[in-house]
N, C-alpha and C positions, 0 to 999 in steps of 0.2 A: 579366626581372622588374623596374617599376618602383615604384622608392621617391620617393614625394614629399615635398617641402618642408615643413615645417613650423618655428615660430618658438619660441623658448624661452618655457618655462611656468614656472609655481612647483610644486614638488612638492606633492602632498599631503596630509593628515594622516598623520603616520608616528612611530611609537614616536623616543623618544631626540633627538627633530628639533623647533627651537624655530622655526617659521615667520617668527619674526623675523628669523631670521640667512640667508635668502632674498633675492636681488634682482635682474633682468635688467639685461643691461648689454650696450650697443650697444658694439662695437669694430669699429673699421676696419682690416681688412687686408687683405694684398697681392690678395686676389681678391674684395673687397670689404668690406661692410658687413654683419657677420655679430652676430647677440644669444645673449648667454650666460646662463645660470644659474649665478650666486655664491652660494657661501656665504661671508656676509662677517658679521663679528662687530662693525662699525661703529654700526650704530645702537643694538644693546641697550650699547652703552660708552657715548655720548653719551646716553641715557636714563638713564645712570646718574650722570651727571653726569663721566664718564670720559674723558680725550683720551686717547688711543694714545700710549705710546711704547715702542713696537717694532711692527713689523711681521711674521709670519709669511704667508711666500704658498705655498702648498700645492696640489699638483699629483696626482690619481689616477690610477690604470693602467688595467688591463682584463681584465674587463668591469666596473670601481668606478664610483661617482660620490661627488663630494664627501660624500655620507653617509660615508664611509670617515674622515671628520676629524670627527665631530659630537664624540666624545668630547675631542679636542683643544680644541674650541671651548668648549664648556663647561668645561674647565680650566680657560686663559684668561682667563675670564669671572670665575670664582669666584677667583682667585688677584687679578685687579685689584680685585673686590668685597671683597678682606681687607685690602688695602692693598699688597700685590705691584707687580711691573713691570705695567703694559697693554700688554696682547699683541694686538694686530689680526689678527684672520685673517682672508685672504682665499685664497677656494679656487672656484677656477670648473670646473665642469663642462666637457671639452673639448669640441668641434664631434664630432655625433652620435652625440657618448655622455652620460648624465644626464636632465637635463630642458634642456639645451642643445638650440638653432637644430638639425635632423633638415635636411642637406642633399639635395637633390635627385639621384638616381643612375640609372641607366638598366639597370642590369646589378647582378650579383652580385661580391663584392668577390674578385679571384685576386693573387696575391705581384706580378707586372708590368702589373695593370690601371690605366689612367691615372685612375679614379674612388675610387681611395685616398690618403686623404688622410697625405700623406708626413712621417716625421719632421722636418723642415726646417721646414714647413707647422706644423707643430705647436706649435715652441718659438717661432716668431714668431707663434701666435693666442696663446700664454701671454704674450707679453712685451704685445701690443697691448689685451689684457684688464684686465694688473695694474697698467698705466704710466699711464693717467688714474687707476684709483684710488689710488696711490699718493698723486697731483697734490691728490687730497681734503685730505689732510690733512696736505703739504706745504705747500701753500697756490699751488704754482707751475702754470703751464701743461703741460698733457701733450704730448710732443712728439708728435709728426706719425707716430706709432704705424701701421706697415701697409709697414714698409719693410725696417727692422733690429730686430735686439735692440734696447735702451735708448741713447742716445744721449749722457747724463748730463744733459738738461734738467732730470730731476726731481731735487729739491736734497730729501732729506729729511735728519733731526738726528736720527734714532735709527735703532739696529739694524735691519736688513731682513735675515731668515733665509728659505732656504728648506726646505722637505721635500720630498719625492716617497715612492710606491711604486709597484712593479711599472715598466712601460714610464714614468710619470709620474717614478719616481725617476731614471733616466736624464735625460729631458728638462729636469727642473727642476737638474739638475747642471752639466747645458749652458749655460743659461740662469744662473745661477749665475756658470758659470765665464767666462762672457762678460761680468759687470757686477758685476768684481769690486768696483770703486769703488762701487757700490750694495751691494751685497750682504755681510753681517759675518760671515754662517756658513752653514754647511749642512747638512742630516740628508737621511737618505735611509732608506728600509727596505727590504725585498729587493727588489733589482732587478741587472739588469748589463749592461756596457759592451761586453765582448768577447767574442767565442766563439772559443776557441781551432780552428784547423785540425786540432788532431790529436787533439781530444774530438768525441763526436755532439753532436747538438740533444736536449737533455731526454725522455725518451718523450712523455709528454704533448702536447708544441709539436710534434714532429716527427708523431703520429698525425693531430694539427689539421692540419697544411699538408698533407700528404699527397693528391694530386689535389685531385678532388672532394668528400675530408672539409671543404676548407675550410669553403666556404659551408652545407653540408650539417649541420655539427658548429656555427657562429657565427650563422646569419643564419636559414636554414631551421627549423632547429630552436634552443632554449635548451638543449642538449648544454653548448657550451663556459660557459655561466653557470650552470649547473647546477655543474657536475664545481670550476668556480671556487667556489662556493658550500661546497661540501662542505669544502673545505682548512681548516676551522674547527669549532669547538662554539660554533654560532650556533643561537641559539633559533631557532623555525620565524617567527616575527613582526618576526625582525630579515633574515632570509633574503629574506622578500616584499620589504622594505622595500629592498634592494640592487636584486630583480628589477623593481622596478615600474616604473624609466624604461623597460623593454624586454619590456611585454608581447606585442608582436606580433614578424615578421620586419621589419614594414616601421619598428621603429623599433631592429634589431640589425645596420643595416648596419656600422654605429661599431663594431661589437666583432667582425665580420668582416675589417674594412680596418683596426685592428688590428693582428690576427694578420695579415695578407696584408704589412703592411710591418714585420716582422720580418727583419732582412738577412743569412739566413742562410749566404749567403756573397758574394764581391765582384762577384756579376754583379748583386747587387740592385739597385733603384734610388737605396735608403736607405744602401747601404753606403758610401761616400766620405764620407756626413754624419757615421756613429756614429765612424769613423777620427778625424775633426775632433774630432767632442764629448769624444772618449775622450781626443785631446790637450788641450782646453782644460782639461778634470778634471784632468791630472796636473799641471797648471804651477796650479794653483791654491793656496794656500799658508795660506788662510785658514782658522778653526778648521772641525770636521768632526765629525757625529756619526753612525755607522752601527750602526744596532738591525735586528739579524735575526734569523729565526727556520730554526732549518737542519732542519727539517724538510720545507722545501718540495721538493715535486718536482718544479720545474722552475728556480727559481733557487739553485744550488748553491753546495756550498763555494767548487769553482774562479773562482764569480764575488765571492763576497767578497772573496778571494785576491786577486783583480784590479784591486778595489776599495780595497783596503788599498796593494796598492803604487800605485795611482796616488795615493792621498790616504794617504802614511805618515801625517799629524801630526791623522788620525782616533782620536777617540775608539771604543771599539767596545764592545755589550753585546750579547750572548747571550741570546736565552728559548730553552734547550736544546732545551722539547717545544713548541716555539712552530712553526707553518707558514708558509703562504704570505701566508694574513690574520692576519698578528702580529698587529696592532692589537686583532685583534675576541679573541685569546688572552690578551691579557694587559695590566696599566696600559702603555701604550708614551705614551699620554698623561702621564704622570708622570712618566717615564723623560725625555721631552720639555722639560717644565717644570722639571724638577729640573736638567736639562743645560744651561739658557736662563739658569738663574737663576747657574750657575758662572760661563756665559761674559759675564753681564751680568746683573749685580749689580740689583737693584731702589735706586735712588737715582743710580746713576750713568750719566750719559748717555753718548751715542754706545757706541759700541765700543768693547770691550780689547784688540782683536786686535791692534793694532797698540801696544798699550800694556804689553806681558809682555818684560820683559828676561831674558836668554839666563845661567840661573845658571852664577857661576864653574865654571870646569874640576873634575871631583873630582878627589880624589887616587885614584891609584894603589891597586889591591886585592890585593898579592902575599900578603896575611894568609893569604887561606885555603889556600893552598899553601908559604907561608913555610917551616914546620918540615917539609916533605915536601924540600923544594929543600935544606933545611939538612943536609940526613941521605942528603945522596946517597952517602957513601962507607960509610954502616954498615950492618955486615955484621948488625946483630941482626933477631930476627924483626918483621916490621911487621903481618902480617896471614897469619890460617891458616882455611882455608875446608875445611870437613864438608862441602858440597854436595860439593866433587870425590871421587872413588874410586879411588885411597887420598886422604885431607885435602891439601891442596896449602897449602906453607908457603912464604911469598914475604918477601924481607930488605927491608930500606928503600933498600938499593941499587938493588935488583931494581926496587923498584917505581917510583921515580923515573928508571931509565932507560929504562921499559915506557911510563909515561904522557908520558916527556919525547919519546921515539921517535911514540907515536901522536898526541900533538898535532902532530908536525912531519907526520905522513903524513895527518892529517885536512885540514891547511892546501894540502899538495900536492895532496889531492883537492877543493879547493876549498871547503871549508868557511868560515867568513867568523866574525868576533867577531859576534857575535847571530845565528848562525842556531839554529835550534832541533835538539834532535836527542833524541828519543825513543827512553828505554832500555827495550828487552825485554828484560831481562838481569835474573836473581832474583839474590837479594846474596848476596857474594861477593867473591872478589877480583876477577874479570872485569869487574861491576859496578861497583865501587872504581878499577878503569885506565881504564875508559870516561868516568866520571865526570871523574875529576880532571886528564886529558888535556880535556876538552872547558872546565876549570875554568882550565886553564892558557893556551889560546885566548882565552876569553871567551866560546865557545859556550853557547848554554843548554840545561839538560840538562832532559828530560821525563819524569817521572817517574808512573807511575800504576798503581796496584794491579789484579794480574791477578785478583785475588781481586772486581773489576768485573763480570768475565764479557765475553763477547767483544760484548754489544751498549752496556755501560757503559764500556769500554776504546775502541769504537769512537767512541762520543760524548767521549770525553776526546781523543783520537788526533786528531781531526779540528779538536776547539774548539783545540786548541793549532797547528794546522797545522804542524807540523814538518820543517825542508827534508831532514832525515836519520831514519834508523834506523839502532839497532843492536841485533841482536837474536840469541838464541838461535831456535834450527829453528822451537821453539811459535810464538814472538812474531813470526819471519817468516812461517810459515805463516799465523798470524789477518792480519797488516800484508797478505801477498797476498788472502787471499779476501774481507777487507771494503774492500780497495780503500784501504788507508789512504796517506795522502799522504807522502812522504819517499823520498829515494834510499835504497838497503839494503846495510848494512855488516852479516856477519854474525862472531859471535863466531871458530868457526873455519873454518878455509877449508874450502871445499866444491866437489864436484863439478861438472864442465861443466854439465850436465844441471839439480842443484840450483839452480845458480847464479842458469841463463836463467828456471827454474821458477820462480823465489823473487824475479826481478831483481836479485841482489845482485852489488853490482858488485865489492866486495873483502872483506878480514874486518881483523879484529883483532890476527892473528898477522900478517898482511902489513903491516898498518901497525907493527907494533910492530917493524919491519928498518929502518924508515926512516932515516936518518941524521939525527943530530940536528941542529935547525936554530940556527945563531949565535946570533939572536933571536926569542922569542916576543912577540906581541900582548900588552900589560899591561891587562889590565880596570882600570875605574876599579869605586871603590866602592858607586857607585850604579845599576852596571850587570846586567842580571839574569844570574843565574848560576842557576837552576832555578824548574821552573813543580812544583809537586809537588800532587797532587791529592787532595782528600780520601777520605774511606771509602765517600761517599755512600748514607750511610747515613738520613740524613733530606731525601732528593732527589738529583737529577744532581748526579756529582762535579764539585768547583769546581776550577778550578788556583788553586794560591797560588804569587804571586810573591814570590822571594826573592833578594836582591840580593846580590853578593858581600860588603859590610857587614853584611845579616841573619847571614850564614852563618860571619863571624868573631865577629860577636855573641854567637851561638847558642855556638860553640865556649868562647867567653870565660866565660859562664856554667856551663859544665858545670866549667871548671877552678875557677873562683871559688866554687861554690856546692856542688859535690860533692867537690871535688879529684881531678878527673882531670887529670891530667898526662903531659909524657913518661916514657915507661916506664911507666907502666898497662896492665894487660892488662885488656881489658873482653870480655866475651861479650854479645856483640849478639845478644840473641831477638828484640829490636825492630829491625827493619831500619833506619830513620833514621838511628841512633847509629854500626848497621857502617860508614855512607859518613861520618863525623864524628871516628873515629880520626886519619887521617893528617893531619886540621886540628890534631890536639890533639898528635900524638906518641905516641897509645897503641898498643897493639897488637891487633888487633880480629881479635877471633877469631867465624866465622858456623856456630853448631852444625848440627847436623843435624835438621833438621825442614822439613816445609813450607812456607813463607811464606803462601799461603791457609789454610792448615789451622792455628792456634796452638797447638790440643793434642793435635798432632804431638811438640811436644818433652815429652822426657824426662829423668828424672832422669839415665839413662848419656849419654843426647846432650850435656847440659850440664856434665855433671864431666869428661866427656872433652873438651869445648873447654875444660875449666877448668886443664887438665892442660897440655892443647896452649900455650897462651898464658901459662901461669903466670898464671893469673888472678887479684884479686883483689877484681875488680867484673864484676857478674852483671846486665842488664837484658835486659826478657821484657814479655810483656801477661801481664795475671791470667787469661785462659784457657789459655794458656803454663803458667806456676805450676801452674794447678791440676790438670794433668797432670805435674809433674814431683814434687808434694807425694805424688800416687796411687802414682808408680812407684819412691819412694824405697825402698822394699824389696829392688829388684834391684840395688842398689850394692853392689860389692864394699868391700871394706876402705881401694883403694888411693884409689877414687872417694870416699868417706865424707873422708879425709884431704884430697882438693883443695877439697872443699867445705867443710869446717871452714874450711880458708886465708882463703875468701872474708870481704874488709872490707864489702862495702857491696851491698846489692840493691837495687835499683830497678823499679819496675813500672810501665808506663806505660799508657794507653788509655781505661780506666777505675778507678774506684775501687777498693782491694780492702777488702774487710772482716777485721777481726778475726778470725775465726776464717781465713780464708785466709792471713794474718799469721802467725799460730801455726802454719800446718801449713807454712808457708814456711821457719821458724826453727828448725824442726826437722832440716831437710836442709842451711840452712846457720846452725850452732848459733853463730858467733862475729861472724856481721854484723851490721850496723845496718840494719834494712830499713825504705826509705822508698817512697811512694809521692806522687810529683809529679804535681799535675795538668796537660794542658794539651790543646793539639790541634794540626792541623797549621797553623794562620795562627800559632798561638807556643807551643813544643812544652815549656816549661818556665813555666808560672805561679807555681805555688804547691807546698809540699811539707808531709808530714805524715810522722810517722817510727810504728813499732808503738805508744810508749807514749802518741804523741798519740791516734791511734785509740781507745784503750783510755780515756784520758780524755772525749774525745769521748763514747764509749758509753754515758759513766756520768751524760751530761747528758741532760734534757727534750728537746732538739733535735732536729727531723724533718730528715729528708735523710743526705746525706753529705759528712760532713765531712773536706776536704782541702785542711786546716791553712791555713798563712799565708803572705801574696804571700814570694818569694823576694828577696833582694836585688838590686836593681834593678827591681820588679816592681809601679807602680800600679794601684791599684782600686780602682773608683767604682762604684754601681750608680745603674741607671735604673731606679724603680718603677714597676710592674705596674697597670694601673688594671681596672675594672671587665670593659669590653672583651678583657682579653688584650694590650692595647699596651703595650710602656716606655715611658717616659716622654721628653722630649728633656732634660731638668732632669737630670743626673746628683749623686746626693747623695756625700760622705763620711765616713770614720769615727764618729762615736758618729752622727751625721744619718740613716744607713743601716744603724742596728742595728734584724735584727730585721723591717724589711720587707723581702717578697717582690718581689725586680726581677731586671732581666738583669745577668751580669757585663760590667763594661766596663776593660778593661785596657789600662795602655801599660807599653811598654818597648821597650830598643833593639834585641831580637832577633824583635819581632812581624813580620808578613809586610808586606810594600810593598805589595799590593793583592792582587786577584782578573787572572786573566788574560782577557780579552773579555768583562770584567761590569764596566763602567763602574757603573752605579748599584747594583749588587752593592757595590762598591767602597766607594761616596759613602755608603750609606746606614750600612755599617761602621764610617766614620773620620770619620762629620760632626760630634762632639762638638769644642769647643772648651772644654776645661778648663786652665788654668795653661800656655797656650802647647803643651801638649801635642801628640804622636798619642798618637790610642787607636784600639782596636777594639772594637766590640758583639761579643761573644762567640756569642749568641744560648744561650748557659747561663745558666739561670735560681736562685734559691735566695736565701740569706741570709746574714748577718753579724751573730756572735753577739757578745755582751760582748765577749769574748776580742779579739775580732777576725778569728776563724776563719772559714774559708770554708765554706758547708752549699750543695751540690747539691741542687735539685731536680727536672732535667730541664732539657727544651726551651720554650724561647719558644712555639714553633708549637704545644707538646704542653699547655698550660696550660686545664686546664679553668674556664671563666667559669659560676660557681655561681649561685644568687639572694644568695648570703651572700657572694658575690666571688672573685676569682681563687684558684684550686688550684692550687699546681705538686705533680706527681705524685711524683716522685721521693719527697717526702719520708711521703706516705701507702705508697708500696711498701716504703720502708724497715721502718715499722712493721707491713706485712701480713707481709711475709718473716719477721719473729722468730717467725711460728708454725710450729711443729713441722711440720704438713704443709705448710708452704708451702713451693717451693724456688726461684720465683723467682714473679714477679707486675709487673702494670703497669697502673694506675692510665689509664682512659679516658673521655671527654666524650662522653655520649650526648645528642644533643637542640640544639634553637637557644642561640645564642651568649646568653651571659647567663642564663640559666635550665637548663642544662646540669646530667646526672645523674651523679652517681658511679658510675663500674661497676668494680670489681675486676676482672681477665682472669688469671686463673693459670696457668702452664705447666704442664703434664700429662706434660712429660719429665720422669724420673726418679725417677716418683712414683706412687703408684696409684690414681691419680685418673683419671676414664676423662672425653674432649671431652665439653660441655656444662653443663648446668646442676651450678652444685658440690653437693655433699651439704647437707642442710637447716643440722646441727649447726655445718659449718665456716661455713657463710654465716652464720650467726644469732652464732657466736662473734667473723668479722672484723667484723660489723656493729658490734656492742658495741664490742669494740676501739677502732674508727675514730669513735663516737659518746665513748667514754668520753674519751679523748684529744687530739680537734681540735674536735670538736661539728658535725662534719658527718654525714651521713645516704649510707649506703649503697645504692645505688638496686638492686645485681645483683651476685652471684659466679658466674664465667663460667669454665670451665677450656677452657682451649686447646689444639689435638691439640699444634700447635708455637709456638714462640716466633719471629717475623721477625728477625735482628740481625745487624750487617754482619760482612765478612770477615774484616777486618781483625784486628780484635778480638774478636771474636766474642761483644760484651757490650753492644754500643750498643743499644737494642731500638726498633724502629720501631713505635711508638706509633700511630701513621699508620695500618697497616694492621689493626691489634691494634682499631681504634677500629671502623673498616669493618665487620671479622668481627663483633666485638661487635652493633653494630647489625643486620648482617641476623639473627644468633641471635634477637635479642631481639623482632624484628618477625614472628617466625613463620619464618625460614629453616631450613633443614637446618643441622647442624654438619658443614660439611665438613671431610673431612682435610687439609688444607693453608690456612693462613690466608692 
């Protein structure tokens, strides 16, 4: 079959594509004088009266073409048109793929055919194409391009970054790493470098190569641009627009030769080159930014993994349900821009890279194990766990020789200060020794609720990549069958059989023989000591980083602001708190219930750990309480008297109200019960105690109110504008009474970032107030006279009316005080801005049957919600169930609550499950 010649064109009219940013370009290389199709963003800047300063040169994969960067370019564009850095893009189409020179072939393209055009081949048409334009607007001579990489003739005075994706992001790595002197940074999206020996090839890539699929699947037929196409939710007009440079066969030889120079093992032809490229990537040293999408099914975790150690001092973010065409899933454009503008600053020329000085040494972090180490010889109780059968009570001897024994046997197994190690272990004290042994190292520990389910555990498991495990049976059984990444330490020792089954190479008890070692590794305080992951409850759980300083922080506050102390017995319902004892010196007792399930505990489960530990602090979630308030009746005499004891109750997760207050105080009649708010990036805000509640009640105020920042504890809010956005302006004190914005808090016990969410991260912490850190909370609500704090929900849940932004929470507040209401949630029907009120009522617990509510109650919350805010009720919708996370089992996912609503309301069925 012959494919003939053809010379670079300009694409066509095409959705999202400014024909301006089009131009062929004659380059000379080693096998001649070949013409490219660029997308170069050069003349609409000079049209704009714009000069460049910075350069982005941008490289596609396959089957792409530079359409793959339009949205980048337009960034760009609009970013120097506000007054921003000028970004130059230049992205050219490779030799016969795009609207690139279609070279001349005689045959079909196979993995050893001499008519594929070779990685090597590739990154020297990239360097020959970009090096006179550079020379543009250098102003110098392009060197004699057609021979090497760059040679350093071209002298330019600003940033040159590169990108890639797919096979493009390898290549422009290469390229890259070879002109370092040119080049200030680099991004990449999914692509990769190595393929390990003792993994397969992808399914996908391996069914492509397979004989005769090649050509058959890339060139004969559009198979492999098709099946590429699909890895997205791309409109059908953005699809055409990717296929159009490769209507026929005779213009997909490019995306056959390709795949055919993929070097799937060392007899390729390619393979001696990717070895080279893969070393110049690691000795590169220059900043690094990797966006991927780990949904893809052919560039995997293990290649990120591979990608991170060859470029440790990488930046990295995550689109968790993002694939193989991240870009076309999600802003990666922004993510882009927003990462350009850290590493180079708008105003300031050339590069930082070489301009970032190496902060002093921290100090030393023995805080958070301090009073563990200090109490190695006392014999009193340090920690008593109801998971075991019979409770298992362990002394602070016990436990400082257990965790001081398994950190020295983690280290003999090779463990290292930062490697990661992912705990399967539900709390406890097993959970407590693993911890604080990997705390004593400097390991970091991973921490993620099973209450995820095995496909949200599996996406936390893997975003954390973890070089260990430790786990009970459940958690090595899921760790085997979803393939999760880590070596496997199991709690107790196990069978031959289990072991090979399971891969686990030792357990817990065997490290805890080990002899102790002279010396332990000292963490410093700015080093991560756990990634702990939220509820995800409103999207993929995130990990939050927390530093061995957060987590003496975090300690320091609980002693300061509630007086927990050494010798405190606490009963931990809230798992967090049990692993926070031996920071503090308490004695942490783990009742008996199940950790996904909250109201599992009971009133016996709780007085009996109240008994066990001498208790006289009690922390739980309010779905917790309000099972333990139901089954106070079955307390004997001697349980009634442990709970009396109790000084101090705390509840954490969500808000409780009032009357769950009062049914709390009954069971324990001589505490002071508070409820603190927070989450997991900073797990103590703000606190509210019963008689504040009770005050609170007696105001006008919509939402929920819970009370005022804690000591130590700033807060600003950003208002809320028309759209649904905060604001970047964060206001304070009396400036921010009263409007509607998101919380934004700093303090010393908040989390140090997102773990692989760089712009996750940046867009959290980008406030600069009084030299501060803060965090966007993404909780929304108000700030009354008082000063008190009123929830009303989520950022993303905020309804945008004609009359302006709704936060929900605080209309659900006022639906719920009616008699048949027993829980409810406030949802945004309709386009952004003109958006309708709908009511959704929970139908558990109540005798309200799914669908449309009874005339009377809707006509009664109508009035209500009109008498009260002056808004208009558009629908009262009852729900068979209510969505709300695990954890807690109070978060309510509005999100989905919104979806049902809508199809009801458009003529759907009500189905049983929301």
């Amino acid at each position: 079959m012959r494919f003939p010649a053809r010379p670079a064109q300009a694409p066509p009219k095409l959705p999202e594509w400014d024909p301006a940013w089009s131009r062929i370009v004659e380059a000379r290389t080693p096998d001649g004088p070949h013409s490219f199709h660029v997308l170069d963003t050069l003349e609409v800047l000079r049209g704009e009266g714009l000069e460049p300063s910075g350069t982005i040169l941008a490289l596609h994969g396959n089957p792409t073409w530079s359409y793959l960067w339009r949205h980048l370019a337009q960034a760009t564009v609009d970013i120097a048109r506000s007054g921003g850095r000028v970004w130059r893009l230049i992205a050219p189409d490779q030799l016969d793929m795009g609207f690139s020179e279609r070279l001349s072939h005689e045959s079909l393209p196979t993995p050893h055919g001499a008519e594929v055009r070779r990685m090597s081949q590739r990154i020297t048409d990239f360097d020959a194409v970009v090096t006179p334009l550079l020379a543009e607007v250098a102003g110098s001579a392009a060197p004699n391009a057609g021979t090497a990489p760059n040679d350093g003739a071209t002298s330019v005075d600003h940033p040159i970054v590169t990108i890639g994706h797919d096979w493009g992001g390898v290549l422009s790595l290469g390229w890259a790493s070879r002109n370092t002197d040119l080049v200030s940074a680099s991004i990449s999206l999914n692509t990769a470098v190595h393929q390990p020996e003792d993994a397969p090839i992808p399914a996908p890539l391996r069914a492509t190569l397979a004989g005769p699929m090649l050509p058959t699947a890339t060139v004969v037929t559009d198979g492999f641009l098709r099946v590429t196409m699909s890895l997205g939710d791309l409109d059908p007009e953005i699809k055409d627009a990717f296929r159009s440079p490769y209507d026929n066969a005779s213009l997909r030889h490019g995306i056959g030769g390709f795949v055919a120079d993929i070097p799937v093992d060392e007899n390729h032809p390619s393979y001696s080159e990717l070895q080279r490229v893969g070393a110049d990537i690691a000795a590169n040293e220059h900043p690094a930014l990797l966006v991927w999408g780990p949904k893809d099914p052919v560039f995997l975790e293990r290649y990120l993994r591979d990608l991170r150690q060859r470029l440790p001092q990488a930046d990295v973010h995550r689109f968790e349900l993002g694939s193989h065409l991240v870009s076309e899933d999600y802003d990666v454009a922004g993510v882009v821009t927003d990462w350009l503008e850290t590493q180079f600053p708008a105003g300031v020329a050339g590069s930082n890279a070489d301009n970032v000085q190496s902060p002093d040494a921290a100090p030393p972090a023995r805080g958070v194990t301090a009073i563990l180490d200090a109490r190695h010889d006392d014999e009193s109780i340090a920690s008593v766990d109801f998971a075991q059968n019979p409770a298992q009570q362990i002394t602070w001897r016990h436990l400082w020789h257990v965790t001081t024994s398994i950190a020295g046997g983690l280290l003999e197994l090779g463990v290292r200060p930062g490697d990661r190690v992912s705990m399967l272990v539900p709390p406890g004290n097993n959970l407590t020794a693993a911890l604080y042994a990997c705390l004593k190292i400097g390991a970091v520990s991973v921490v993620a609720d099973a209450g995820l389910g095995p496909k949200g555990m599996t996406r936390a498991t893997t975003s954390a990549d973890p070089q260990w495990i430790i786990g009970e049976l459940p958690g090595l059984g899921l760790a085997r069958a979803f393939n999760w990444p880590g070596r496997r330490i199991s709690v107790s020792s196990l069978g031959p059989v289990q072991s090979k089954l399971l891969k686990v190479e030792t357990s817990l008890t065997a490290l805890s023989r080990t002899t102790h070692h002279a010396q332990l590794p000292t963490p410093a305080a700015t080093d991560d000591a756990a990634i702990l992951f939220t509820s995800g409850s409103t999207g993929p759980a995130k990990g939050v980083r927390y530093t061995h300083g957060d987590i003496s922080a975090l300690a320091a506050v609980l002693t300061r602001v509630f007086d927990v102390h050494e010798g405190t017995g606490l009963v931990a319902g809230f798992p967090p708190f049990a692993l926070l004892g031996p920071a503090i010196g308490a004695t942490s007792v783990t009742p008996d219930m199940s950790v996904t399930k909250p109201k599992t505990l009971t009133a016996s489960a709780i007085s009996d750990a109240i008994i066990a530990g001498h208790s006289t602090m009690v922390f739980a979630s309010p779905a917790a309480y309000k099972n333990v308030a139901a089954t106070a009746s079955d307390l004997d005499e001697e349980q009634k008297a442990a709970c009396a004891r109790v000084e101090l109750v705390l509840s954490a997760g969500a808000p409780v109200p009032l009357e769950l207050m009062d049914s709390i105080a009954e069971v324990f009649p001589n505490a002071s019960i508070h409820s603190p708010y927070g989450m997991t990036e900073g797990l103590l805000l703000t606190d509210i105690d019963r008689a504040g509640v009770a005050a609170a009640d007696a105001t006008a105020n919509l939402g929920v109110c819970v009370g005022r920042p804690i000591d130590g504890v700033e807060l600003a809010l950003a208002p809320i504008d028309g759209s649904g956005a905060s604001a970047d302006v964060l206001e304070r004190d009396v400036d921010a009474q009263g409007h509607l914005g998101e919380f934004v808090v700093s303090a010393a016990h908040i989390k140090s970032g997102y773990d692989n969410l760089w712009a996750t991260t940046a867009a959290s912490a980008r406030d600069d107030l009084d030299g501060r850190t803060w965090h966007r909370t993404n909780d929304i609500g108000h700030i009354d006279a008082e000063g008190r704090v009123w929830l009303e929900g989520r950022l993303q849940h905020v309804v945008t009316t004609p009359r302006g932004p709704v936060g929900p929470g605080g209309l659900e507040a006022l639906i719920d005080s009616d008699e048949q209401v027993s829980r409810s949630s406030i949802v945004g029907i309709g386009p952004a801005g003109t958006q309708s009120l709908v009511a959704v009522l929970d139908a558990e617990g109540t005798e309200l049957s799914p669908g449309l509510a009874p005339l009377d109650l809707t006509a009664r919350l109508r009035e209500l919600v009109a008498d009260t805010v002056g808004h208009d009720l558009t629908a009262v919708l009852i729900a068979p169930t209510f969505p709300t996370d695990i954890r807690h089992n109070s978060k309510i996912d509005r999100s989905r609550l919104a979806t049902w609503a809508d199809h009801v309301l458009s003529g759907g069925s009500v189905r049983t499950k929301v």
